[in-house]
C-alpha positions in Angstrom: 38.1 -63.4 35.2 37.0 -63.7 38.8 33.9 -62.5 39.8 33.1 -60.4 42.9 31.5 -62.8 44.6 34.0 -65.7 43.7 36.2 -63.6 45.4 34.0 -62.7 48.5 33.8 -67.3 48.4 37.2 -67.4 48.8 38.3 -64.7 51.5 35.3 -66.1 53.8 37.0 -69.8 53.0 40.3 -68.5 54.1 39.2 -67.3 57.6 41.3 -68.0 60.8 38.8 -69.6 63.7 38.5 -66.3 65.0 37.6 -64.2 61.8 35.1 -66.8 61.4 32.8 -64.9 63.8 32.2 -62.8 60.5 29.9 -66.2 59.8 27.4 -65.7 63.3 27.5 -61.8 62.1 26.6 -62.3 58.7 23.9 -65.3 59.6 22.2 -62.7 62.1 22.4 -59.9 59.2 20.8 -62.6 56.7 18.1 -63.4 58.8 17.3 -59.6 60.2 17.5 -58.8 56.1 14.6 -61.6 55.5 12.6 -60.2 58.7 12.1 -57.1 57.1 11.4 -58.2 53.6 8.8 -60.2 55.3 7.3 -57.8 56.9 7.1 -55.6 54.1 6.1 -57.9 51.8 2.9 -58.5 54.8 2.3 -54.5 54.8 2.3 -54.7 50.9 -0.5 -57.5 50.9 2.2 -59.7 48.8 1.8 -62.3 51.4 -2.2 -62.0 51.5 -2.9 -65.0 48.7 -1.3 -67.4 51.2 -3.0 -66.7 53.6 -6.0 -66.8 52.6 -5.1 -70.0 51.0 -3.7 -71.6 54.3 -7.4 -69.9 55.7 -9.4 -72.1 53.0 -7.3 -75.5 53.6 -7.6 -75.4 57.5 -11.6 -74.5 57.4 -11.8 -77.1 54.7 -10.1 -79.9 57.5 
């Protein structure tokens, strides 16, 4: 049985040149999708470890 997402593989593989501006729209979706996570990962204090971290190995040289 296919799976949803071997099926979603296979449409975007059978794009014409110009459905393949679904690819620069879905790459600009991605990316606005990680933004946010980031940022609320950063409001949550998820990212806070690292930081600090990255803090301690730059005042350590």
């Amino acid at each position: 049985m296919t799976s949803r997402i071997e099926k979603i593989e296979s449409e975007v593989m059978q794009l014409s040149a110009e459905e393949a501006a679904f690819h620069a729209w879905f790459t600009e979706y991605d990316f606005n999708a990680w933004d946010r996570q980031i940022e609320a990962d950063a409001k949550a204090g998820k990212l806070d470890h690292l930081a600090d971290e990255a803090m301690r190995e730059y005042e350590a040289g």
